[in-house]
KEKE-3310 file (N, C-alpha, C; in steps of 0.2 Angstrom, whole numbers, plus 5000, padded with zeros to 4 digits):
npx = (5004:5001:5006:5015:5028:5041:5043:5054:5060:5052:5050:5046:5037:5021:5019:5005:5001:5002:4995:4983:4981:4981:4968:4963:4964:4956:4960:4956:4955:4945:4936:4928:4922:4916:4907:4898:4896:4887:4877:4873:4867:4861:4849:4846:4840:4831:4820:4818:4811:4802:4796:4786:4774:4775:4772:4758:4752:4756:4750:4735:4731:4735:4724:4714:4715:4713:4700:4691:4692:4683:4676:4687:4691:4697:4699:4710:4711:4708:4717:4728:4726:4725:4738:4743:4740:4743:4755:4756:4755:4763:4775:4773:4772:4783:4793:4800:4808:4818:4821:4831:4839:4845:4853:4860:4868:4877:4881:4891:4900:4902:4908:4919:4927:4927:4915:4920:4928:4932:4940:4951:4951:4944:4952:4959:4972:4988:4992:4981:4977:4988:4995:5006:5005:4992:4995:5004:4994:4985:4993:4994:4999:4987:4976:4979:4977:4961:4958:4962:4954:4939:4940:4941:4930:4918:4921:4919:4907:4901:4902:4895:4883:4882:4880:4868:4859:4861:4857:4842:4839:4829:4817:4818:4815:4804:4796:4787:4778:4771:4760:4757:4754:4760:4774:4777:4781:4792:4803:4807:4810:4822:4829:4832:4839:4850:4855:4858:4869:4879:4881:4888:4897:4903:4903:4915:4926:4923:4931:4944:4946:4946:4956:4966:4966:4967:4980:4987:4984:4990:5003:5004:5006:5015:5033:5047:5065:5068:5057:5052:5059:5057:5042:5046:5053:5042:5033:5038:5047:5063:5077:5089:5084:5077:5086:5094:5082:5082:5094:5091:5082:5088:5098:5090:5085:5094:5100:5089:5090:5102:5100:5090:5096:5104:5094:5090:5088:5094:5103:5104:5114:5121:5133:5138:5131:5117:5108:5100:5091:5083:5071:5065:5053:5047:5029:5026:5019:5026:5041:5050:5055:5067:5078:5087:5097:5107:5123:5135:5127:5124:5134:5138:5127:5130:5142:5138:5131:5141:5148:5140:5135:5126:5119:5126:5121:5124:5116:5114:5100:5091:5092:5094:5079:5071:5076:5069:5057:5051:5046:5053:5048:5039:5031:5040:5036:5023:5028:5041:5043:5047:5061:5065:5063:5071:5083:5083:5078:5089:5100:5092:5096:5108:5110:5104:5115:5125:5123:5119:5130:5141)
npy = (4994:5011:5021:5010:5010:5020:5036:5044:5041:5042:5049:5048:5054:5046:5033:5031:5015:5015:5025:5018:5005:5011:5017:5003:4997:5003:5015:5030:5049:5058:5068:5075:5086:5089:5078:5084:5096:5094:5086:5098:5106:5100:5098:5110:5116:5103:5111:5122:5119:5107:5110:5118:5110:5095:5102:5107:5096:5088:5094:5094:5077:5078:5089:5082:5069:5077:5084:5074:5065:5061:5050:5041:5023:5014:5003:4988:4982:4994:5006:5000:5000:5012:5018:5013:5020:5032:5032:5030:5041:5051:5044:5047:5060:5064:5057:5060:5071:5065:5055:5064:5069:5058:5054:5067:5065:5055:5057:5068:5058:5049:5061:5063:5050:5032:5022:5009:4993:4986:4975:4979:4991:4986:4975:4968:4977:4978:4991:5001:4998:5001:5010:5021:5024:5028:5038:5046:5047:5059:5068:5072:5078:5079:5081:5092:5099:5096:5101:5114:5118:5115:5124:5136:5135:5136:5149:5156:5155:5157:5171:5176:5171:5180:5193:5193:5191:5202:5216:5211:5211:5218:5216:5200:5203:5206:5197:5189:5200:5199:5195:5177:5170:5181:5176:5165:5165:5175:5169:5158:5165:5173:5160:5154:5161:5162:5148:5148:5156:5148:5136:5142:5146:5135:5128:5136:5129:5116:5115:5119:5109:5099:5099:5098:5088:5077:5082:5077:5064:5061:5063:5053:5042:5043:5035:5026:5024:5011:5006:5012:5006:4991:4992:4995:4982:4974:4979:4983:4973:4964:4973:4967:4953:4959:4963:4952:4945:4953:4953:4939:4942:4950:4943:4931:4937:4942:4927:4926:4934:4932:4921:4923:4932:4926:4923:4936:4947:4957:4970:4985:4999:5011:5018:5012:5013:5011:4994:4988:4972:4965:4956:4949:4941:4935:4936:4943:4956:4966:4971:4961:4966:4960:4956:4969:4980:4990:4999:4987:4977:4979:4980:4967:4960:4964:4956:4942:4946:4948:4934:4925:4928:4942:4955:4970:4986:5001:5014:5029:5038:5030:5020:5024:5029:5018:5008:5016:5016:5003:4987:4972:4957:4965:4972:4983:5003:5011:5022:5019:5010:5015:5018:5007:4998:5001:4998:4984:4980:4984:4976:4963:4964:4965:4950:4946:4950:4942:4930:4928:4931:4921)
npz = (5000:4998:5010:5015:5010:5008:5007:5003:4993:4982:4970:4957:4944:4943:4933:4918:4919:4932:4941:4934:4941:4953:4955:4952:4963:4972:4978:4975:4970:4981:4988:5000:5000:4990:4990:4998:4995:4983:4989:4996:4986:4979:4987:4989:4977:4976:4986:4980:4969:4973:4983:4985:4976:4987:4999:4997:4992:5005:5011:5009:5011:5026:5030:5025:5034:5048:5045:5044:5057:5062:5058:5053:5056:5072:5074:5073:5059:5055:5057:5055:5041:5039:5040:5030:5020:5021:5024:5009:5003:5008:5004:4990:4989:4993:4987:4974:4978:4986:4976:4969:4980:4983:4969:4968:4979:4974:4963:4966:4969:4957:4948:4952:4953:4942:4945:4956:4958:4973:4983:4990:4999:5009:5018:5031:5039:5049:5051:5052:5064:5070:5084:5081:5069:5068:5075:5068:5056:5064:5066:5054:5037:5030:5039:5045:5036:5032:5045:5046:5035:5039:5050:5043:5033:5043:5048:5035:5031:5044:5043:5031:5034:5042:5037:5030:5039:5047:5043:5043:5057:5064:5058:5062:5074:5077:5075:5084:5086:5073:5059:5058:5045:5036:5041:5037:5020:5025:5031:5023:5011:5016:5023:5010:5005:5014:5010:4997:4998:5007:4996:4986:4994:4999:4986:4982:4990:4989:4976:4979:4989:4980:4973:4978:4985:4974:4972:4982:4983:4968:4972:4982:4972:4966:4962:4964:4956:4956:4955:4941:4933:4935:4932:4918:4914:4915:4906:4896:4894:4899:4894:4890:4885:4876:4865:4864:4858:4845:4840:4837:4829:4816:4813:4806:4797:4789:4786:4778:4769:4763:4755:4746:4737:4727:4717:4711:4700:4699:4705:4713:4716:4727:4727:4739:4752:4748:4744:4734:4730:4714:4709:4692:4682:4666:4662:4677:4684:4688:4693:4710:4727:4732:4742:4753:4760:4772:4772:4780:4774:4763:4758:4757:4751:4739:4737:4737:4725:4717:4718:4710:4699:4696:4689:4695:4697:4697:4703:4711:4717:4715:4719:4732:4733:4731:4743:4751:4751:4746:4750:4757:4748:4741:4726:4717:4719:4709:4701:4698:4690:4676:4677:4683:4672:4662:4666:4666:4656:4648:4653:4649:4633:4634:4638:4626:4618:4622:4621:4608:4601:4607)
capx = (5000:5006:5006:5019:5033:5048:5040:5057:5062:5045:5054:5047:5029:5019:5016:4999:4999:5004:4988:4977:4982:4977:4962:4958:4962:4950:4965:4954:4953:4940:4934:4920:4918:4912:4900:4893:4893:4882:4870:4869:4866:4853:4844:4842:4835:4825:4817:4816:4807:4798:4793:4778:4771:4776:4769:4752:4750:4754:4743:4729:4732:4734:4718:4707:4713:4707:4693:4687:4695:4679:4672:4691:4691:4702:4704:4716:4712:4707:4721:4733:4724:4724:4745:4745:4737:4745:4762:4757:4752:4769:4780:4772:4773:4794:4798:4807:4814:4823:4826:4835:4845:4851:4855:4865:4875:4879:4884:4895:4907:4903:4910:4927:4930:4922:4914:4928:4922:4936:4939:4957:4952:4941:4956:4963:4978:4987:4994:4977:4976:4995:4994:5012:5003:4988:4998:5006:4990:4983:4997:5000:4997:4980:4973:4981:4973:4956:4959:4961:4947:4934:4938:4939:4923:4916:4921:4918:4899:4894:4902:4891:4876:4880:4879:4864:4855:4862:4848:4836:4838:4824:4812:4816:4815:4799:4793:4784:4771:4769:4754:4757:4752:4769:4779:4782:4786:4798:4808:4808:4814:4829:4830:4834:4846:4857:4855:4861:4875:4882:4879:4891:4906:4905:4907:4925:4927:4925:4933:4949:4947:4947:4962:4971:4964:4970:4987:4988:4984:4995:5010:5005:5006:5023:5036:5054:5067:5068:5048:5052:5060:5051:5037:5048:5055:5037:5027:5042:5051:5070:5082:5095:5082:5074:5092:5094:5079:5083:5097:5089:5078:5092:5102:5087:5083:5102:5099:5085:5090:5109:5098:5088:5101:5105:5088:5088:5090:5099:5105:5106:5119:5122:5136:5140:5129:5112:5108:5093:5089:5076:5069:5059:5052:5042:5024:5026:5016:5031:5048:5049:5061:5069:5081:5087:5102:5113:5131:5138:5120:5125:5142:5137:5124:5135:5147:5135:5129:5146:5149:5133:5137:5119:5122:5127:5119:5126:5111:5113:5094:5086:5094:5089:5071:5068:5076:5064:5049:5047:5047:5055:5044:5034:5031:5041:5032:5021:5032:5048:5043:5050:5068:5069:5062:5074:5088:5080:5078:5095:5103:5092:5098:5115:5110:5101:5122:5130:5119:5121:5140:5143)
capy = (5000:5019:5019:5007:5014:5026:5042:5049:5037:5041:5056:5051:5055:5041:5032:5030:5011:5015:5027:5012:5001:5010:5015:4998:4993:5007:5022:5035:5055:5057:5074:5075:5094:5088:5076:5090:5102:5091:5085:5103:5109:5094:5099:5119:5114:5103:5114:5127:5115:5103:5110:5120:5104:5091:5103:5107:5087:5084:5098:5092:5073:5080:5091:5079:5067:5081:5085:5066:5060:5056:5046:5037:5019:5013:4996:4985:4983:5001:5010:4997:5003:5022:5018:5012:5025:5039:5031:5030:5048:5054:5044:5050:5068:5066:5053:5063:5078:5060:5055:5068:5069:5053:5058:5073:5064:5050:5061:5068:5052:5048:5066:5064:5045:5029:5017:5004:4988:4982:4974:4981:4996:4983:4971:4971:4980:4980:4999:5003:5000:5001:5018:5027:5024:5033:5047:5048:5050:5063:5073:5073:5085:5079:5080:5097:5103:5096:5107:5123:5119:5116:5132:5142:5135:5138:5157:5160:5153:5162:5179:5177:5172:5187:5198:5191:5191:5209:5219:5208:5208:5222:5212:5195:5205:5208:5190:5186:5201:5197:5190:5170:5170:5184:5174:5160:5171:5180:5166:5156:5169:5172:5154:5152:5166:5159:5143:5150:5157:5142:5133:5147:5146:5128:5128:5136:5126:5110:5115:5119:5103:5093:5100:5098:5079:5076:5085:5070:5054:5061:5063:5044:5036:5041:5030:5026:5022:5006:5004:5013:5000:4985:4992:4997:4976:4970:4982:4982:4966:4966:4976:4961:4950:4961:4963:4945:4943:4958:4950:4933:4941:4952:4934:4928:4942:4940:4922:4926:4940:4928:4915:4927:4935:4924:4923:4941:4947:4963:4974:4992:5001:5016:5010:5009:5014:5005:4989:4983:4967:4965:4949:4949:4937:4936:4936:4948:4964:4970:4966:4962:4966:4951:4958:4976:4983:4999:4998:4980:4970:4981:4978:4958:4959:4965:4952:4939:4946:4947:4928:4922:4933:4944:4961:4975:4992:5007:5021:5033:5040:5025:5016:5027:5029:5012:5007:5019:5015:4995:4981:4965:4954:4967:4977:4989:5008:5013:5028:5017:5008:5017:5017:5000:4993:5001:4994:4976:4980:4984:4969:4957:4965:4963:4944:4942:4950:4937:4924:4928:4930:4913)
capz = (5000:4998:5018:5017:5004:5010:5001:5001:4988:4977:4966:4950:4940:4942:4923:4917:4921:4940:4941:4934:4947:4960:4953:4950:4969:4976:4980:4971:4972:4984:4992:5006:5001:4983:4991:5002:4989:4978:4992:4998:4978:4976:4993:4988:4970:4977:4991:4974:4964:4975:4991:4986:4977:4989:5003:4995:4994:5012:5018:5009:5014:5037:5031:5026:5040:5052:5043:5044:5058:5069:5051:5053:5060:5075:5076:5073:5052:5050:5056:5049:5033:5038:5040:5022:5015:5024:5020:5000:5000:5009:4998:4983:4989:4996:4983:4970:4979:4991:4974:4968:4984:4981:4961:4969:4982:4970:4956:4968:4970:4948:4945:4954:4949:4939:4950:4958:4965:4976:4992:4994:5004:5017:5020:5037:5039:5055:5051:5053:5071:5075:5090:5078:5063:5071:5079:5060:5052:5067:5063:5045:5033:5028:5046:5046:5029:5036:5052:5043:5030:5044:5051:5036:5032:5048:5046:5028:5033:5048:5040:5026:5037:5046:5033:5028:5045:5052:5039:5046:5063:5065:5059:5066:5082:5079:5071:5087:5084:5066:5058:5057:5037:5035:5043:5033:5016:5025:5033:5018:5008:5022:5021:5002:5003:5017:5008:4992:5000:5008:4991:4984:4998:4996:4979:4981:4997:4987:4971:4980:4990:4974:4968:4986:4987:4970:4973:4988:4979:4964:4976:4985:4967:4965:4961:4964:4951:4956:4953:4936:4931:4936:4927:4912:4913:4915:4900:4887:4895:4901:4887:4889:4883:4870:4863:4859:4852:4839:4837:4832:4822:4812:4811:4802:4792:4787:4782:4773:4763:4758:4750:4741:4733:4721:4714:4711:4692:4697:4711:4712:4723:4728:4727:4744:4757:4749:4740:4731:4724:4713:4703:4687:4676:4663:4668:4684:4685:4693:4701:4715:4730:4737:4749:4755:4765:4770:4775:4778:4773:4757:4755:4759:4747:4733:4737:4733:4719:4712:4717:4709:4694:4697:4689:4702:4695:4703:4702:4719:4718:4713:4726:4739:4734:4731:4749:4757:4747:4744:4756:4754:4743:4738:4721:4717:4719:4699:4701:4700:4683:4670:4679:4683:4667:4659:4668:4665:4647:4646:4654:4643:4627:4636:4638:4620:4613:4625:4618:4600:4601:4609)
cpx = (5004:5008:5013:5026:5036:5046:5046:5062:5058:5047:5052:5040:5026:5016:5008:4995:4997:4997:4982:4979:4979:4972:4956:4958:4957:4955:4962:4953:4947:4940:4929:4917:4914:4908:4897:4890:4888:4874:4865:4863:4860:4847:4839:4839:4831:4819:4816:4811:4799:4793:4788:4774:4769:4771:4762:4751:4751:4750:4736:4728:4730:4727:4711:4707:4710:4702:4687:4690:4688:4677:4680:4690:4696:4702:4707:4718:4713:4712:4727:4732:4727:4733:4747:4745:4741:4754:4762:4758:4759:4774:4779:4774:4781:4798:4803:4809:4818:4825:4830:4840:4849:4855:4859:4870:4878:4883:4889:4901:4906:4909:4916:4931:4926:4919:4919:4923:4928:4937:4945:4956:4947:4948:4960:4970:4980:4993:4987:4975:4981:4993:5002:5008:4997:4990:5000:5001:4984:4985:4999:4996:4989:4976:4974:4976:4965:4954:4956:4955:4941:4932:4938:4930:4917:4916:4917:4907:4896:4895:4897:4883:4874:4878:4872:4858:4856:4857:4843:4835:4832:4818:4811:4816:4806:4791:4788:4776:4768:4766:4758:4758:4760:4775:4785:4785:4794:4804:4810:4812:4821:4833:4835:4839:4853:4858:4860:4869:4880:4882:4886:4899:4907:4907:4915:4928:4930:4930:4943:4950:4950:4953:4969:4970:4969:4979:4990:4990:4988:5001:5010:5008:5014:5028:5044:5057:5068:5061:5050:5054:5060:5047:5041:5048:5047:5032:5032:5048:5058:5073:5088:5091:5077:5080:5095:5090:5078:5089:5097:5087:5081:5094:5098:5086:5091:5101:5095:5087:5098:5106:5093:5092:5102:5101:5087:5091:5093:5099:5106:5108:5117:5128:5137:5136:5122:5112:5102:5094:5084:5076:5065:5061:5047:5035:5022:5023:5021:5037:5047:5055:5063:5076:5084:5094:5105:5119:5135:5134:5123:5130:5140:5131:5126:5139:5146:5130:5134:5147:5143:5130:5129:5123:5120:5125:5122:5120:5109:5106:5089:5087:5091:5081:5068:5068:5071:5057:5047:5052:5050:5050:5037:5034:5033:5035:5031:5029:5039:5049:5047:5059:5069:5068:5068:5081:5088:5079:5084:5100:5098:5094:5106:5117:5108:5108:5124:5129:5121:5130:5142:5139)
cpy = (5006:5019:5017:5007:5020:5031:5046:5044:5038:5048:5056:5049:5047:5038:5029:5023:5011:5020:5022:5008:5004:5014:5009:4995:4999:5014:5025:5044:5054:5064:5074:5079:5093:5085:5080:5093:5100:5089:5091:5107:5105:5097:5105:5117:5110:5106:5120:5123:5110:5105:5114:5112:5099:5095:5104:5100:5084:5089:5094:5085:5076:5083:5087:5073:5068:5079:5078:5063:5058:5052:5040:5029:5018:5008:4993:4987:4988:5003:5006:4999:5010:5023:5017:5017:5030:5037:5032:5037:5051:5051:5046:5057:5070:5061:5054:5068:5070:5054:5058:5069:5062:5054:5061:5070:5058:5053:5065:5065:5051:5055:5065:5059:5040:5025:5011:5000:4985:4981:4973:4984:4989:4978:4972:4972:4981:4988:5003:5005:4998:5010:5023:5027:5030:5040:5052:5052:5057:5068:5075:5078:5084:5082:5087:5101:5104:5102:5113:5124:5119:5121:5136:5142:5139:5148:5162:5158:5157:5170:5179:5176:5178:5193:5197:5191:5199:5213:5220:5208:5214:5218:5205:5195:5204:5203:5188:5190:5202:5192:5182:5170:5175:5180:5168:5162:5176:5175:5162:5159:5170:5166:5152:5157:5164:5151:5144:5152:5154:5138:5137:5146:5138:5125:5130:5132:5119:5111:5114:5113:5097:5093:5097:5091:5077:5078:5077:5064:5056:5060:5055:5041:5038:5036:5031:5023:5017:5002:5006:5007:4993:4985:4991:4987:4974:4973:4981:4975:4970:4967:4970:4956:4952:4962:4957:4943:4947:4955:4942:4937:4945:4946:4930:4931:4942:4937:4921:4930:4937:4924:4919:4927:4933:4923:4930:4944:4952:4965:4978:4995:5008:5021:5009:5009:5010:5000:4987:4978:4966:4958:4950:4944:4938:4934:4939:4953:4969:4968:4967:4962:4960:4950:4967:4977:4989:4998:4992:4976:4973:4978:4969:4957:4961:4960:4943:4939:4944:4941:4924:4926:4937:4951:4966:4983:4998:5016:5025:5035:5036:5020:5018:5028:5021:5008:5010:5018:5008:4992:4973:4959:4956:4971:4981:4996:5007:5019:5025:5012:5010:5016:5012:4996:4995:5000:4987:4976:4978:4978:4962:4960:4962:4956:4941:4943:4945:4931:4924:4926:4922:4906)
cpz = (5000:5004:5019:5016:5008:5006:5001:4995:4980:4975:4960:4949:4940:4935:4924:4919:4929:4943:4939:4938:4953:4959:4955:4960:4975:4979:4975:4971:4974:4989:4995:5005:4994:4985:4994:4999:4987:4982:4994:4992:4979:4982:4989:4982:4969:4980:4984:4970:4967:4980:4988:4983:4981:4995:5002:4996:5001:5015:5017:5010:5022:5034:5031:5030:5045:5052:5046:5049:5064:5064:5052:5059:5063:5075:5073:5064:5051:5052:5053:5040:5032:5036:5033:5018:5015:5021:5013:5002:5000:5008:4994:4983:4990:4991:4978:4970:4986:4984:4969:4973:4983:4974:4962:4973:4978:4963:4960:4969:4962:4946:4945:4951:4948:4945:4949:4962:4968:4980:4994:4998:5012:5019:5027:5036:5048:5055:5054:5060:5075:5078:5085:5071:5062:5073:5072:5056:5058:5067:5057:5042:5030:5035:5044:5042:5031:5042:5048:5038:5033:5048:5048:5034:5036:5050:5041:5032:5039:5048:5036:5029:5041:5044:5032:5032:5047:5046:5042:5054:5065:5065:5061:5074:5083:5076:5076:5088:5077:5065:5058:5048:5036:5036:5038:5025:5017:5027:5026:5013:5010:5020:5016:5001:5008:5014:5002:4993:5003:5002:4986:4985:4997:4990:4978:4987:4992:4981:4973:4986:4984:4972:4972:4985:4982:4969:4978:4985:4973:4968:4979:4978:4965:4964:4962:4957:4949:4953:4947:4932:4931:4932:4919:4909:4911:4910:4895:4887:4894:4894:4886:4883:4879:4863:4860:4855:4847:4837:4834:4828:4817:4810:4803:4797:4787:4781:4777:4766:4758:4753:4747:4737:4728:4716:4711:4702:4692:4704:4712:4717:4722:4728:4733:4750:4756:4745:4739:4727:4721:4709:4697:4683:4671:4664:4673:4680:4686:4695:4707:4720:4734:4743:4746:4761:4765:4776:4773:4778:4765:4753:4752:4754:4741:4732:4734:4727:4715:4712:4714:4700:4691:4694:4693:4695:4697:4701:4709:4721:4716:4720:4733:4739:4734:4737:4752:4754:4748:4749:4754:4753:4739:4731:4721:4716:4709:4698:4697:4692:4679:4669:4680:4675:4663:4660:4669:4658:4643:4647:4651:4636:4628:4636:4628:4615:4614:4621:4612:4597:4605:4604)
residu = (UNK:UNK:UNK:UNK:UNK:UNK:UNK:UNK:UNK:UNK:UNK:UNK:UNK:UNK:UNK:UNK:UNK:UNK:UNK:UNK:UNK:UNK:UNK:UNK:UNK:UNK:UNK:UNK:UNK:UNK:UNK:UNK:UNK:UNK:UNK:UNK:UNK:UNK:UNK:UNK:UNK:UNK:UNK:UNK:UNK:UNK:UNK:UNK:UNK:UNK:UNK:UNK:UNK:UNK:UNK:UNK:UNK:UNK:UNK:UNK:UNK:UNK:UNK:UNK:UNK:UNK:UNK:UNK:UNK:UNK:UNK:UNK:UNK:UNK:UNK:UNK:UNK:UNK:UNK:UNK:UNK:UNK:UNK:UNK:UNK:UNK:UNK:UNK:UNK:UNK:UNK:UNK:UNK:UNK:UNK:UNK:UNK:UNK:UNK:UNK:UNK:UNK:UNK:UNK:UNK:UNK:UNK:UNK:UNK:UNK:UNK:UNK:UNK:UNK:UNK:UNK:UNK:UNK:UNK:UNK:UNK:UNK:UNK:UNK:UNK:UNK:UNK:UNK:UNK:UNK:UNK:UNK:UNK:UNK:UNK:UNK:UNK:UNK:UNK:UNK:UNK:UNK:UNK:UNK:UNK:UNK:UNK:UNK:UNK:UNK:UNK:UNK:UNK:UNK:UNK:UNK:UNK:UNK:UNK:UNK:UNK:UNK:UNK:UNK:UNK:UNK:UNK:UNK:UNK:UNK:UNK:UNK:UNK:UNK:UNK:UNK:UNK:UNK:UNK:UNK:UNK:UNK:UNK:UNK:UNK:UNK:UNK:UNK:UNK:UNK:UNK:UNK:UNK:UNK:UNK:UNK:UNK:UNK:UNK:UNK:UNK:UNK:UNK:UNK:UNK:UNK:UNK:UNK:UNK:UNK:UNK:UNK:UNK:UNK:UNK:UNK:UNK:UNK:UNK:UNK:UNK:UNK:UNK:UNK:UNK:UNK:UNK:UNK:UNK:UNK:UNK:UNK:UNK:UNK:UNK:UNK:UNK:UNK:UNK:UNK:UNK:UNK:UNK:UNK:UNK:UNK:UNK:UNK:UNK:UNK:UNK:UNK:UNK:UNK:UNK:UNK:UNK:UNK:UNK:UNK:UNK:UNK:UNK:UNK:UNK:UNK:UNK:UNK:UNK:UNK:UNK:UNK:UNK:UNK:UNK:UNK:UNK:UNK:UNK:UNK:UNK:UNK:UNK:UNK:UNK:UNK:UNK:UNK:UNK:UNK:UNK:UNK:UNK:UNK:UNK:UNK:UNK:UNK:UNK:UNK:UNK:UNK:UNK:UNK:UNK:UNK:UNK:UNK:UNK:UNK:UNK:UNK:UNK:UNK:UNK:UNK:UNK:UNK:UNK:UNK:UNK:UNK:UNK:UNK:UNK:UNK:UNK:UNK:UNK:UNK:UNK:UNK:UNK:UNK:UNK:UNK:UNK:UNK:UNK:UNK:UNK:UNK:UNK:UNK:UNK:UNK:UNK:UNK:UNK:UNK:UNK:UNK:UNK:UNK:UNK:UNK:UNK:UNK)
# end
């Protein structure tokens, strides 16, 4: 676990794998003041949206219980009834401003990260209830942060309710000789404005919690250099043993390209630095490439052209586009037709003189 890791060893950017791991084992940015924010958000917009409906529907429900409650039955059946009823009516009227509040606090943990189902973070741990490990995490910077965000909040929020109260304090002095019927307009209205105004400070509260959480869990996923290269071994595999098996498969590619060779009806240099072999026969669409070099594949592909008595061409710009263009046993580029045909033209006339002359 991070927890357990010497953090003054973890110096270097955590890779993209090393962030999915602890991910996937339940270590995820996680902010309190996001979920607060969102249930508070969800609350105030339901109380804007629902509460007069919802409230009309449960007056007139209590009302017509009054109104009927000498006509209401009391024994055992009927009031087990009157329980059913009264329960439908007051789900129907709180059922979707409770679920909205769920929606809101739930979309507060979706926003930050996906859903994780894992049962690393429940696992007993005995750090968890070692007493230095606790002292550790009572004094540590988190703890600290917490502190100071607690109080900040606690500030920011009773300045701003005080602001918001000191106006009013006239007349909620004198709310006790005020009609009943005014009362609730005005408090309500009060109400939704210190509501909106914690709904406001909390928003920069969590914002800047997010960033801090996130700062946190970035900084845990850190890694040492010794962990970089573990990972490095285990996603691109050990360099010693990538390095042999480049070297087999150069080896092979070698051997392949030596027993071509001789098959090849021509060979165009550059002279020195590339080499192309090509083949044609009659029939083809096209010649094709049958091996390719630059340096000493080059040299060594010349060497058995010459032994194999294959003709060596020397064209420097043919050679170089033709290396960077066609793949070994593939057609030459259309581009590339004119110039090679007639350098396979030319060495069959050169075969059809030799022929005659003998």
């Amino acid at each position: 676990m991070a927890e357990d890791r010497d953090e003054g060893e973890q110096t270097e950017d955590p890779t993209p794998k090393r962030l999915e791991e602890a991910i996937n084992r339940g270590d995820v940015v996680k902010s309190s003041e996001v979920n607060t924010w969102f249930t508070i958000a969800g609350g105030a917009l339901t109380l804007m949206v629902f509460a007069r409906p919802a409230a009309a529907s449960l007056e007139t429900t209590l009302r017509g219980l009054l109104e009927h409650a000498a006509e209401i039955p009391t024994d055992g059946m009927g009031l087990a009834s009157l329980m059913r009823v009264l329960a439908g009516q007051v789900l129907a009227a709180l059922g979707i401003p409770l679920l909205m509040l769920s929606l809101a606090a739930l979309a507060g943990s979706l926003i930050q990260h996906r859903i994780v189902l894992s049962a690393e973070t429940i696992k007993p741990q005995l750090s968890r209830i070692s007493p230095a490990s606790g002292l550790s995490r009572l004094f540590s910077r988190q703890a600290l942060a917490n502190f100071v965000k607690g109080l900040a909040k606690l500030m920011l929020i009773g300045a701003v309710i005080g602001a918001l109260l000191w106006p009013q304090r006239g007349r909620l002095t004198s709310l006790a000789a005020t009609d009943p019927v005014m009362i609730l307009p005005f408090t309500r209205a009060l109400a939704m404005q210190m509501l909106g105004s914690v709904v406001a400070i909390l928003a920069v509260v969590a914002a800047a919690d997010y960033l801090f959480q996130y700062r946190q869990w970035y900084d845990r996923q850190k890694m040492s250099v010794r962990e970089m290269k573990e990972e490095f071994r285990q996603t691109d595999g050990d360099p010693a043993v990538k390095g042999k098996l480049r070297q087999l498969r150069n080896s092979r590619m070698r051997k392949r390209i030596m027993a071509a060779v001789p098959k090849a009806s021509v060979v165009i240099t550059n002279p020195t630095h590339f080499a192309v072999a090509l083949k044609y026969e009659r029939g083809m669409n096209a010649p094709i490439c049958v091996a390719k070099g630059v340096d000493l594949l080059a040299r060594r592909i010349r060497e058995i052209a010459q032994a194999h008595d294959i003709p060596v061409i020397e064209n420097p710009p043919l050679a170089r586009a033709l290396h960077g263009t066609v793949e070994i046993d593939q057609e030459i580029p259309p581009e590339h037709y004119r110039a090679v045909a007639e350098i396979i033209g030319y060495l069959m006339r050169l075969r059809r003189l030799a022929a005659k002359a003998n």
